[in-house]
C-alpha positions in Angstrom: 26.7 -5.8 40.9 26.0 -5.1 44.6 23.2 -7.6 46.1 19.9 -5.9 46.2 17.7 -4.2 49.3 14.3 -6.7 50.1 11.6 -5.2 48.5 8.0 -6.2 49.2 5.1 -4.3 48.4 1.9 -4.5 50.0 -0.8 -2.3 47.8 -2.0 -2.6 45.5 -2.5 -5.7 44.5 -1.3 -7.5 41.6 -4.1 -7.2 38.3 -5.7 -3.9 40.0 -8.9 -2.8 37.7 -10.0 0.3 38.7 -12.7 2.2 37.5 -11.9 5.4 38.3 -9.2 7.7 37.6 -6.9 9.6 39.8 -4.3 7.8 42.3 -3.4 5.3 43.6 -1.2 4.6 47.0 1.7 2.3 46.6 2.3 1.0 49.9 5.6 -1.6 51.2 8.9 -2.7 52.9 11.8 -2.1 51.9 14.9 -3.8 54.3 18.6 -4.4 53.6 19.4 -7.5 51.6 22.1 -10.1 52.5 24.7 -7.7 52.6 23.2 -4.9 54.9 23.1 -2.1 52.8 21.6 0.8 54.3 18.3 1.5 51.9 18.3 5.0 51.1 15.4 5.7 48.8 12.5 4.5 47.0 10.3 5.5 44.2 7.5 4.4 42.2 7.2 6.0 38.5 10.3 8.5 39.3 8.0 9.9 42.0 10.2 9.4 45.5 8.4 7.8 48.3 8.2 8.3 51.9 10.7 5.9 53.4 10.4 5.1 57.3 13.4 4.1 59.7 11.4 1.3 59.5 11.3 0.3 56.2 8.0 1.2 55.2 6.9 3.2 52.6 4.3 5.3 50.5 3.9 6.7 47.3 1.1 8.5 45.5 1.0 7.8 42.2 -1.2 9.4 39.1 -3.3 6.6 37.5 -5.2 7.8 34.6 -7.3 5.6 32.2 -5.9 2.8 30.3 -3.2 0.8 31.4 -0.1 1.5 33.0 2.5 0.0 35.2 3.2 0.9 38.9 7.1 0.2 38.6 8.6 0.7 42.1 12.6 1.0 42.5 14.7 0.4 46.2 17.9 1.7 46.1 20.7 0.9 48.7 23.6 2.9 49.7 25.8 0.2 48.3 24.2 1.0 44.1 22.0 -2.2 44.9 18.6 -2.3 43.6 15.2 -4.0 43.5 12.4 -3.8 41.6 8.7 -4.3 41.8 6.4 -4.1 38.6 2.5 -4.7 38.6 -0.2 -3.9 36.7 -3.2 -0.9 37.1 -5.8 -0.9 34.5 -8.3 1.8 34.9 -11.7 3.2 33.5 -15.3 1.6 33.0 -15.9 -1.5 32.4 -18.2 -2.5 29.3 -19.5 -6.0 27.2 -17.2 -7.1 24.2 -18.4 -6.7 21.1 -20.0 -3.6 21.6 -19.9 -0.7 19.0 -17.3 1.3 19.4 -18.2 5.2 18.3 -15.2 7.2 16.1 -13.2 3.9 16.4 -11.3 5.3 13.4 -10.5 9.0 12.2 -8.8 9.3 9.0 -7.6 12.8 7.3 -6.8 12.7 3.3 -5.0 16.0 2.6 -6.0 17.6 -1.0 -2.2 16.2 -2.5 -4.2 12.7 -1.7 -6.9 13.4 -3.4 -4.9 14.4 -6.5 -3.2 11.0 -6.5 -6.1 9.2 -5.9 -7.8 11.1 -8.8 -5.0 9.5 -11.0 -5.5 5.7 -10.0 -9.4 6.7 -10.4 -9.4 6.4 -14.3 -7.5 3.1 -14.4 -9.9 1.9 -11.7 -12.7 2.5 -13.6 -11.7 1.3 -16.7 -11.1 -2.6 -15.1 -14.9 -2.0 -14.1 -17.8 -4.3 -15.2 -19.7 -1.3 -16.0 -22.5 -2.7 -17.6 -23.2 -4.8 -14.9 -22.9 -1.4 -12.8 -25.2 0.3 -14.6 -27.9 -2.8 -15.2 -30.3 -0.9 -13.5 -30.2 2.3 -15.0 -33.7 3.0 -16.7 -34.9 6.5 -18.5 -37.8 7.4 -19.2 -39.3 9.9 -21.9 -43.0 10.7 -23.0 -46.5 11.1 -22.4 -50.0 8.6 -22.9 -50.0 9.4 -26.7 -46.2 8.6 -27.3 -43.5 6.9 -24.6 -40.1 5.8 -24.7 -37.8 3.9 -21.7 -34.3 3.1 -22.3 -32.2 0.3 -20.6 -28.7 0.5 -20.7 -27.3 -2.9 -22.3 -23.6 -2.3 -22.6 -21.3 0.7 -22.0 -17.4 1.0 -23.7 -15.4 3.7 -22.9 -11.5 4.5 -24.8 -10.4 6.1 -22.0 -11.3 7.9 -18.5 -9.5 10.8 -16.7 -10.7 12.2 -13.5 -10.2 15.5 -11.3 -11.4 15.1 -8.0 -10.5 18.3 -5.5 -12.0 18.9 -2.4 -14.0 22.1 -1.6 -16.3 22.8 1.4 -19.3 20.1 1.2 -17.8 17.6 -1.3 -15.5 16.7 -4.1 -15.0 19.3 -6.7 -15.3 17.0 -9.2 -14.8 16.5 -13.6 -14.2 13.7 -15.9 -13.2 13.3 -19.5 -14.8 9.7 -21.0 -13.5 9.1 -24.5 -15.0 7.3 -27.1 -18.0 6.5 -25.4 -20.4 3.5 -26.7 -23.5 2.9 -25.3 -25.8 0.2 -26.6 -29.4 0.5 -25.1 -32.7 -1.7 -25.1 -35.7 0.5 -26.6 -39.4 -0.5 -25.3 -41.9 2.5 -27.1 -45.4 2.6 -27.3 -48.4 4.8 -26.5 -52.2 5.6 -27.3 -51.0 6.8 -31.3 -47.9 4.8 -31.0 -47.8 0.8 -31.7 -45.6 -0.9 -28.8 -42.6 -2.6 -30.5 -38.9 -3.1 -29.2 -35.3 -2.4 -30.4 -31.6 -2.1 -29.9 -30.1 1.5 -29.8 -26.7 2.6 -29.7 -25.5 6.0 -28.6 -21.8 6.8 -29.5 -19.8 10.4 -28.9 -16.0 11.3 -29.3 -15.7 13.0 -25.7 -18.0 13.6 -23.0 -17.0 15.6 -20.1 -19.0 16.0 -16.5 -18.1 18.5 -13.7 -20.5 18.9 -10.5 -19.8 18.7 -6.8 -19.7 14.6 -5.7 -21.5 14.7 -2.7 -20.6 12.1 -0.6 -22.6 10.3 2.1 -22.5 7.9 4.7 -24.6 5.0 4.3 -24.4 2.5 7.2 -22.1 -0.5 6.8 -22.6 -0.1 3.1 -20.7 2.5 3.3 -21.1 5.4 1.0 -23.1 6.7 -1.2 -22.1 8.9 -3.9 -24.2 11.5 -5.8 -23.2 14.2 -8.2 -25.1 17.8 -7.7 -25.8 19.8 -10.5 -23.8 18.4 -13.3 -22.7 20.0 -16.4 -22.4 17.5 -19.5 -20.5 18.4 -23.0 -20.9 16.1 -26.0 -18.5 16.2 -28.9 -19.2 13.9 -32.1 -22.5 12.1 -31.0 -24.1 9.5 -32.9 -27.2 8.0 -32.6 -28.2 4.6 -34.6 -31.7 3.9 -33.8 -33.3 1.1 -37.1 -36.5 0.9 -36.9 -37.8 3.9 -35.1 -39.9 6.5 -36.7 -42.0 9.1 -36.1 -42.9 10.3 -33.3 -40.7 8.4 -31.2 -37.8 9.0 -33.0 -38.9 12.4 -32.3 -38.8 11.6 -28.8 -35.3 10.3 -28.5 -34.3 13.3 -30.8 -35.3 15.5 -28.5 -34.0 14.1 -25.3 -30.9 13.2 -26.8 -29.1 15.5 -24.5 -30.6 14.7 -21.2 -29.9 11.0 -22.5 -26.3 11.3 -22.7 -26.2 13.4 -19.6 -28.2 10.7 -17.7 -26.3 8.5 -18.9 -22.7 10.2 -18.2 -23.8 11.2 -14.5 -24.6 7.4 -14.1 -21.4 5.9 -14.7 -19.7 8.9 -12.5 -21.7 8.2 -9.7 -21.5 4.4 -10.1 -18.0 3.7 -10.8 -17.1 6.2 -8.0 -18.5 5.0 -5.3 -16.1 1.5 -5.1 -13.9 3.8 -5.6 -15.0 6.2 -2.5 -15.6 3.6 -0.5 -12.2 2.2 -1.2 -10.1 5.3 -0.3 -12.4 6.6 2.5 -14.3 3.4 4.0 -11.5 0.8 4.4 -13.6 -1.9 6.3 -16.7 -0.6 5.8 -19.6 -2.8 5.9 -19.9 -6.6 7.3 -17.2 -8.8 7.2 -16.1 -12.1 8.7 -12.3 -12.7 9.2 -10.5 -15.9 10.7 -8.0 -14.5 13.6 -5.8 -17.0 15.4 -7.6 -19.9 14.1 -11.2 -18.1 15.4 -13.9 -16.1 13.4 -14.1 -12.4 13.9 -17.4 -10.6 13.2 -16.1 -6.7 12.0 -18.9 -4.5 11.2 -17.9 -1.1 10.2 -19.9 1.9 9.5 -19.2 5.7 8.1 -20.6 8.3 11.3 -19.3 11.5 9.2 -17.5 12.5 6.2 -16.4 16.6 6.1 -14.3 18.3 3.6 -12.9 21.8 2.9 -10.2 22.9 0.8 -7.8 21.2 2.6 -8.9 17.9 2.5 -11.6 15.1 3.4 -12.0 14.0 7.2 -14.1 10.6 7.7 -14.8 8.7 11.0 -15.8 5.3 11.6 -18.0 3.8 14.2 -16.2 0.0 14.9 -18.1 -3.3 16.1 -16.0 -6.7 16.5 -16.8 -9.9 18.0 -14.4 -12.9 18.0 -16.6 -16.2 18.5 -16.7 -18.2 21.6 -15.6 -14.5 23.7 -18.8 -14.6 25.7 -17.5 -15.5 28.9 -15.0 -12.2 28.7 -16.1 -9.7 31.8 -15.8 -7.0 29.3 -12.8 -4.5 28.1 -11.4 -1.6 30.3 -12.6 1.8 28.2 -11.2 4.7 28.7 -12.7 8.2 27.0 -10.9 9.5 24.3 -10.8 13.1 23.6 -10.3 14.4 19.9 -6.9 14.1 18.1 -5.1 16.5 16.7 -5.8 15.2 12.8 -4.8 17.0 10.4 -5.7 17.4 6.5 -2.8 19.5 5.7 -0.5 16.8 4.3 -0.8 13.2 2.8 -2.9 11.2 5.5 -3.6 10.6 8.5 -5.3 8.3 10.8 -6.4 8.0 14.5 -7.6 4.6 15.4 -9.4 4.6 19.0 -7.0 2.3 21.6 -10.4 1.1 23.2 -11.2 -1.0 19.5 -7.9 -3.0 20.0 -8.4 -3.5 23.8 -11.6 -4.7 22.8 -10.3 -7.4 20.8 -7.8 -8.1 23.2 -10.3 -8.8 25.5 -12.3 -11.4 24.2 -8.5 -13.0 23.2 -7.7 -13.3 26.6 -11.1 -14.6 27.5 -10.5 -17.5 24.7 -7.2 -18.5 26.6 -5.5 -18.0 23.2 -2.4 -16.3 24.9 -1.9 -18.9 27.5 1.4 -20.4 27.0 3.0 -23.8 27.8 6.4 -24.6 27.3 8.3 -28.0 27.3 11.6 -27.1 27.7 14.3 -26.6 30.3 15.0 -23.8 31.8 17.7 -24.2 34.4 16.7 -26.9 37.0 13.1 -26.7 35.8 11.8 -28.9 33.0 8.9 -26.8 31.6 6.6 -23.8 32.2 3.1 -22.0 31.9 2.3 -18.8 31.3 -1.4 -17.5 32.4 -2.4 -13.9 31.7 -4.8 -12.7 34.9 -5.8 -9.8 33.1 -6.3 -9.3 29.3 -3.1 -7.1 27.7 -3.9 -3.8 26.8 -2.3 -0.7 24.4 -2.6 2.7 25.6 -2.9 6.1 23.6 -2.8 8.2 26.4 0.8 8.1 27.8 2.9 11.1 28.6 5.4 11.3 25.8 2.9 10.5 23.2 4.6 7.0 22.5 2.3 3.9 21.9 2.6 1.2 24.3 1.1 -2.6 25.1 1.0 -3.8 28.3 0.9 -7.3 29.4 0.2 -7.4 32.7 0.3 -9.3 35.9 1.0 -12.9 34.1 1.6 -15.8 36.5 4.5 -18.2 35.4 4.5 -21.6 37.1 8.0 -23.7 36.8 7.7 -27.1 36.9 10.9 -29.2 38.4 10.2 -33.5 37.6 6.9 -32.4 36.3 5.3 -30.9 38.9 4.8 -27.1 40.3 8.1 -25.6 41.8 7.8 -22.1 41.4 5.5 -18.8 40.3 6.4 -15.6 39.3 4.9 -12.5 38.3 5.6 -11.5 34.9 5.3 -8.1 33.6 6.1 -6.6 29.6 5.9 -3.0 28.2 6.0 -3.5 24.5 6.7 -0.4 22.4 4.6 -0.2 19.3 5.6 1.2 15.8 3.9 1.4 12.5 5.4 -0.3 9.0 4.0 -1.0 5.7 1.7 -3.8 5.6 1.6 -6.8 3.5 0.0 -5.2 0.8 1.7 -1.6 -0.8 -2.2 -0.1 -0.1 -2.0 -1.4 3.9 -0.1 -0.2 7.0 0.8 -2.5 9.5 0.8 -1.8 13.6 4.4 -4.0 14.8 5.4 -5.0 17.9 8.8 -3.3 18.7 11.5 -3.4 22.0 10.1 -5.5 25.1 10.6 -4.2 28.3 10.4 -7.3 30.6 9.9 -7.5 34.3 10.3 -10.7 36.2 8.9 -11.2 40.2 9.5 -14.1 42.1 6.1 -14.9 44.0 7.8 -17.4 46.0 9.0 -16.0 49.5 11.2 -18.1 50.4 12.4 -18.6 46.4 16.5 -18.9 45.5 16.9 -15.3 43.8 19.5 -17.4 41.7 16.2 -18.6 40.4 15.4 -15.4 38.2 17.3 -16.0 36.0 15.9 -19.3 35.0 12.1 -17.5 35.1 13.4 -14.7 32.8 14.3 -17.3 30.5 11.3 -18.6 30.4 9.1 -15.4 30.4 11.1 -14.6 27.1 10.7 -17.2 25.5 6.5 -16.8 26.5 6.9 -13.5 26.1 7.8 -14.1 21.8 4.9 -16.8 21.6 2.8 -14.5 23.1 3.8 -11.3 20.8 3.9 -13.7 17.5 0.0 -14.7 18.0 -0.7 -11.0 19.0 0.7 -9.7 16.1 -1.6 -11.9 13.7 -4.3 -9.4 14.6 -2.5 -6.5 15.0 -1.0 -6.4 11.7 -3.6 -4.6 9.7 -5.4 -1.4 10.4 -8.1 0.2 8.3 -6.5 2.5 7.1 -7.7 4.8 3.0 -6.8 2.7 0.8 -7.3 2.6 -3.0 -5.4 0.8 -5.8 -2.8 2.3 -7.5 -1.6 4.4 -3.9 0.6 3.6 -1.4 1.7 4.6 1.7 5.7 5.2 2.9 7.3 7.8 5.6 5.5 6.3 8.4 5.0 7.9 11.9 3.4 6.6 15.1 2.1 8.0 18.1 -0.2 8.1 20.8 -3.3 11.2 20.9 -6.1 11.6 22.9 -6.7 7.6 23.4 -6.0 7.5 19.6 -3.5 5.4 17.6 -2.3 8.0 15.4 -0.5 7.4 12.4 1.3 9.6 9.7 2.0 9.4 6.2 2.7 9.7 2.6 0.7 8.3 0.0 2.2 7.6 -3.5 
């Protein structure tokens, strides 16, 4: 391989955080190396700079928001080359742990909804639906004669559920078989003496159809509600010992606003686990232990839409890892809207700005700091200090997903003590796998593009090989702690579905993955 040209470049300088978008000049040398090759061009990005007889160059370069690197290339007229890569990270600046607003987009197509429909009776069946329905009360009757009902315990021999979307909800129906409800029975009233028994309702088949509208409710969630419903009854019984008269009148004739009460109630009550499940993923508060520290996640539904097609849902996102005060804040860039479709299985966009958050107040911790007690070369051990937190971007060119660790300082250490720094650089490309669970996708940490800069002017360039040695073995300590809380996204899940033919790619500052659901 021919010896390479001298690179040395000027502007900007290393860990540049910029708050604005737009260029950036790349200014340097670039002189013959040991063996005098002529230098005959330079470029930063692919885009050629303007080379002086002197050496001297300048390039301007497109920087747009998120995280990039400037990656600038001397060539000699010999095929020898040298290469310069540092870190830009541009757009505003703002405090960790703030909420972050459509951190996650997520698209069910109507095919999902027919599968989750299927795992819906199962689900609802393993429920502990008297406890559900504890609080259901109904109430029938005047001053002279009254009657309130309290639901006790609820059986059902089977559930099947329909669940379709239409414009402003879930077209929804539901067949309970061999329903058995036992009810507490407090009557009383001015012609009436007050007195107390057990009821029990029983029915062949009942079947419920309405519209489940569904609504966002903070970090609880969802809420669901059916409009209008229609309720059949086939084969009802009603045991009620010891009431007469006119309350058994009563409950006579309400019997059918009973059962329907009743029928609507366990709809609406099972459902919504079951709706917050497939369309909330983290909703709500939750406390998580991430590289040995607690993370705060507090998720909340902004919108839910649906149309024929299917349901569309975004998230507003806070987290907060303890002790990440002290971080100056994440780099945010503006996302625009991705193209999300409802069309087929699902898909979701998860903002880039919600991981850079987190990484963020990781970096602030020091938890990516790496030292290493092992030879490399003439040295005996190394340290690896990131200057400026990593960062993924969902705005690049092709669409890929990227992480960039940037600007980290490696410091050799020869008979124990400092000998030589580099500048370490890595491009990680991202792709997306199952996750530990069938119901969970997983974001993975794919090929590492790894650039190595000797800080040291008057450094041995025999030397970098030794500091590449070292900045890959950091490199995979750094990656395997990274990937502890990059592993899961909230993604729809439910139980009985899972996801397979999984896509990646980058949207509109959005994390956009593709899939099947089976």
């Amino acid at each position: 391989m021919p010896p390479p040209p001298k690179l040395h470049v000027t502007s900007p300088k290393r860990s540049m955080v910029q708050s604005t978008t737009g260029q950036v000049v790349v200014e340097g040398t670039a002189v013959p190396g040991i063996d005098g090759a002529l230098v005959t061009g330079v470029t930063v990005n692919g885009t050629a700079a303007h080379l002086a007889a002197d050496g001297s160059f300048s390039a301007t370069v497109d920087v747009p928001a998120g995280a990039m690197l400037l990656e600038t290339v001397a060539t000699t007229d010999q095929g020898g080359t040298a290469t310069d890569a540092r870190a830009v990270q541009v757009g505003e600046l703002r405090p960790v742990g703030t909420s972050i607003d459509r951190a996650v987009t997520a698209a069910l197509s109507a095919d999902a909804f027919a599968k989750l429909s299927a795992a819906a009776g199962p689900l609802i069946m393993s429920m502990n639906l008297p406890q559900l329905l504890a609080q259901t009360h109904l109430a029938y009757g005047d001053n002279i004669a009254h009657l309130a009902l309290t639901i006790s315990n609820l059986a059902l021999g089977d559930v099947k559920v329909s669940m379709k979307p239409v414009a402003g909800g879930l077209q929804f129906s539901a067949e309970l078989d061999a329903i058995d409800v036992t009810a507490n029975a407090v009557y009383g009233g001015d012609l009436v003496p007050e007195g107390t028994t057990a009821i029990r309702v029983t029915a062949s088949q009942v079947t419920i159809a309405g519209t489940l509208v569904i609504t966002p409710n903070g970090t609880a969630g969802f809420t669901t509600k059916i409009a209008t419903p229609a309720v059949h009854t086939n084969g009802l019984h009603v045991k009620a010992d010891g009431l007469t008269g006119q309350i058994l009148d009563l409950l006579d004739s309400n019997l059918d606003s009973t059962i329907q009460s009743i029928a609507t109630s366990t709809a609406e009550t099972s459902l919504e686990p079951l709706i917050n499940a497939a369309l909330g993923a983290l909703a709500g508060p939750q406390r998580l232990t991430i590289l040995g520290k607690t993370l705060d996640l507090e998720a909340s539904p902004a919108a839910v839409t649906f149309s024929p097609a299917g349901g569309l849902v975004t998230m507003n996102l806070a987290a907060k890892i303890e002790g990440s005060e002290s971080s100056p804040g994440y780099i945010y860039s503006p996302n625009g809207t991705p193209a999300i479709t409802m069309t087929s299985g699902v898909q979701l966009g998860l903002a880039d700005d919600f991981v850079n958050e987190m990484l963020a107040e990781v970096h602030a911790l020091g938890l990516l700091d790496i030292k290493l007690d092992q030879s490399f070369g003439p040295f005996d051990g190394a340290e690896i200090k990131l200057t400026i937190p990593p960062m993924v971007s969902g705005n690049t060119p092709d669409g890929s997903m990227r992480l960039i660790l940037g600007d980290m300082v490696a410091t050799l250490d020869q008979n124990g003590a400092p000998a030589l720094s580099a500048a370490i650089n890595a491009q990680v490309d991202l792709s997306i796998l199952p996750g530990a669970n069938p119901q969970d996708i997983a974001l993975k940490l794919g090929k590492t593009h790894l650039f190595v800069n000797l800080l040291d002017p008057n450094a041995d360039d025999a030397s970098a090989g030794d500091v590449y040695g070292a900045a890959s073995n950091g490199i995979e300590l750094q990656l395997d702690s990274l990937s502890q809380f990059l592993v899961t996204v909230p993604v729809p899940s439910v139980a009985g579905v899972s996801f397979d033919a999984l896509s990646l790619h980058g949207d509109s500052g959005y994390v956009v993955v593709s899939g099947q659901i089976h």
